[in-house]
C-alpha positions in Angstrom: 104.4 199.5 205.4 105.3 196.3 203.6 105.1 196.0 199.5 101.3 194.7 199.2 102.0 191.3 197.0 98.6 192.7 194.9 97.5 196.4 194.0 94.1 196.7 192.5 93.9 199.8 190.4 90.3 201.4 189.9 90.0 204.1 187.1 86.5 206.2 188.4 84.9 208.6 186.7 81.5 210.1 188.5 81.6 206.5 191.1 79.9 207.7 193.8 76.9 205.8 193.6 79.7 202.9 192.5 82.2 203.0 194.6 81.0 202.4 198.4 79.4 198.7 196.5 83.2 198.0 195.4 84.5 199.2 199.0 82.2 196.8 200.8 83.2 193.8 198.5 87.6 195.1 198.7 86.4 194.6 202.3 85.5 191.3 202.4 88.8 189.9 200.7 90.4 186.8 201.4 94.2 185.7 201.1 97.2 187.7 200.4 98.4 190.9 201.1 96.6 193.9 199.2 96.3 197.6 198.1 94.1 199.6 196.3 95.1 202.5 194.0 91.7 204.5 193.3 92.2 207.2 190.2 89.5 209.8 190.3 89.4 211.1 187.0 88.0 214.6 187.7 85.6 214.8 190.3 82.3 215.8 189.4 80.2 213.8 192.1 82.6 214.3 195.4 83.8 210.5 194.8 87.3 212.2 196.5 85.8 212.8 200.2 83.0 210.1 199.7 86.2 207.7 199.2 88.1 209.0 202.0 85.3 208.5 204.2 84.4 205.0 203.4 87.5 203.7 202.7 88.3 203.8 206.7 90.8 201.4 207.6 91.4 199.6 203.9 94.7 199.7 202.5 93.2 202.4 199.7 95.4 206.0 198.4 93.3 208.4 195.9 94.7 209.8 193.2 92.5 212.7 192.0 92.9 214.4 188.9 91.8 218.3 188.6 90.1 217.5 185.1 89.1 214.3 183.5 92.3 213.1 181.5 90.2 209.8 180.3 90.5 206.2 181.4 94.0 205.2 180.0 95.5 208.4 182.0 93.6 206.9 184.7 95.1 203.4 184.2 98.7 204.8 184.1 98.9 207.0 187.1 96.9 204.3 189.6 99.5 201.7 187.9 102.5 203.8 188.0 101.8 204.7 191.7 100.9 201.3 192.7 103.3 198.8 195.2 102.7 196.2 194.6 104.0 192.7 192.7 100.5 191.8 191.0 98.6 194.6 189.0 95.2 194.5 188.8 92.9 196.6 186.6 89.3 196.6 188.8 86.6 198.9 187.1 84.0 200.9 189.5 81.8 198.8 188.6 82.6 195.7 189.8 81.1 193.6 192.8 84.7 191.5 193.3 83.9 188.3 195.5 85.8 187.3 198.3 88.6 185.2 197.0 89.1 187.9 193.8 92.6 189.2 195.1 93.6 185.5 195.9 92.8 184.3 193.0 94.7 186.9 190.7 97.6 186.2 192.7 97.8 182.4 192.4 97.5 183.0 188.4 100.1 184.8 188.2 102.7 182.0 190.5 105.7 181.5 188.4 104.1 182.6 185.6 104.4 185.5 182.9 100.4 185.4 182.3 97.9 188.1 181.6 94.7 187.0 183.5 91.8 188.1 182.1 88.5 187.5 184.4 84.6 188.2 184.1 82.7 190.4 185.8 79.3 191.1 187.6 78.6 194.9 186.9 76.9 197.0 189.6 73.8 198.4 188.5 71.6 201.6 190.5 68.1 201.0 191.1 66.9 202.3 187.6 64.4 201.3 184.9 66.9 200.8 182.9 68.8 197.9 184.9 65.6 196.7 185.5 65.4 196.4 181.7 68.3 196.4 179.8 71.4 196.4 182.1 70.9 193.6 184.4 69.4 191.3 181.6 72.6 192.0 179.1 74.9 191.5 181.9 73.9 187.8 182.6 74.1 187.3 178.5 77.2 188.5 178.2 79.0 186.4 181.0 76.9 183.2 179.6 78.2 184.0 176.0 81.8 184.3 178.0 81.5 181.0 179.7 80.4 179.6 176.5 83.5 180.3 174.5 86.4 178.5 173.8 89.6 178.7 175.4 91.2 180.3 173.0 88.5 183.3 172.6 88.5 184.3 176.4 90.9 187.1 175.6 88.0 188.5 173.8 86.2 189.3 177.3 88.9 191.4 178.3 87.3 194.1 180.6 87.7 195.5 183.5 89.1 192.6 185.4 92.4 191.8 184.4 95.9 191.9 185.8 99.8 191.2 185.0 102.6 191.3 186.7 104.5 194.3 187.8 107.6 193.3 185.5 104.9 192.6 182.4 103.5 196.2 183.0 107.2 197.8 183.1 107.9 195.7 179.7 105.2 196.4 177.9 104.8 199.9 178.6 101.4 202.1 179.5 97.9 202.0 178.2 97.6 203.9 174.8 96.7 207.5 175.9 94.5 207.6 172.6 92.1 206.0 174.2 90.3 208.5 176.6 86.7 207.0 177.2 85.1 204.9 179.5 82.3 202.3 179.0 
């Protein structure tokens, strides 16, 4: 198998309502070369054999945990066991569009950048989406949008990525940070 030029990490913790959404949308990518590095952070849902099943054909390895470790453990192992040259950091969450991997991968041409991108969260069918979660989600990427240049770093989340040589240089995620959300 050839060195995928971009390996999307996802830390999950309880995604199986999450992660088939994500799935369909890796599915639908444009452009480069890719792999995806899913880190199941103690499975208390079945997300492990859900996963297996969906992920079919796509260019996805599990990494499962026995016990929940936190999100940074999460982080390290799906970046550590990743291939490829462009590492991207893709919550459970996320509805990625089409040109997502393509567009991480142009960023980073030539360049020692850390991209930092917004997000669309995926929300279940609950009163409280219907209320709260869908409602602040559209705030919060206005307020993004609204900000100046030099504040965007401020919306780092969980759509980001760096390159494989930044990761080795800069080390891991702190470990002291062990929650999600």
């Amino acid at each position: 198998m050839p060195v995928p030029l971009v390996s999307i990490v996802v830390p999950s913790r309880g995604g199986a309502d999450r992660l088939p959404v994500l799935l369909d949308a890796l599915r639908a990518q444009e452009g480069p070369e890719w792999e995806a590095v899913v880190v199941i952070d103690g499975d208390v849902d079945d997300s492990g054999p859900l996963l297996r099943e969906l992920a079919g054909d796509l260019p996805v390895r599990i990494v499962v945990f026995d016990q929940n470790q936190g999100r940074s453990a999460a982080l390290n192992a799906g970046f550590a066991e990743a291939r490829g040259q462009v590492l991207v950091r893709c919550d459970d969450d996320l509805v990625p569009s089409p040109d997502y991997v393509s567009r991480h991968a142009a960023a980073h041409d030539g360049q020692p950048v850390g991209v930092v991108g917004l997000y669309r969260n995926v929300y279940p069918e609950t009163a409280y989406a219907r209320v709260y979660g869908r409602h602040w989600d559209e705030q919060f990427r206005r307020e993004a949008y609204s900000r100046p240049p030099d504040q965007w770093w401020r919306c780092w989340a969980g759509n980001v990525s760096v390159t494989r040589e930044t990761w080795e240089r800069i080390g891991p995620y702190d470990m002291g940070f062990r929650a999600y959300g």
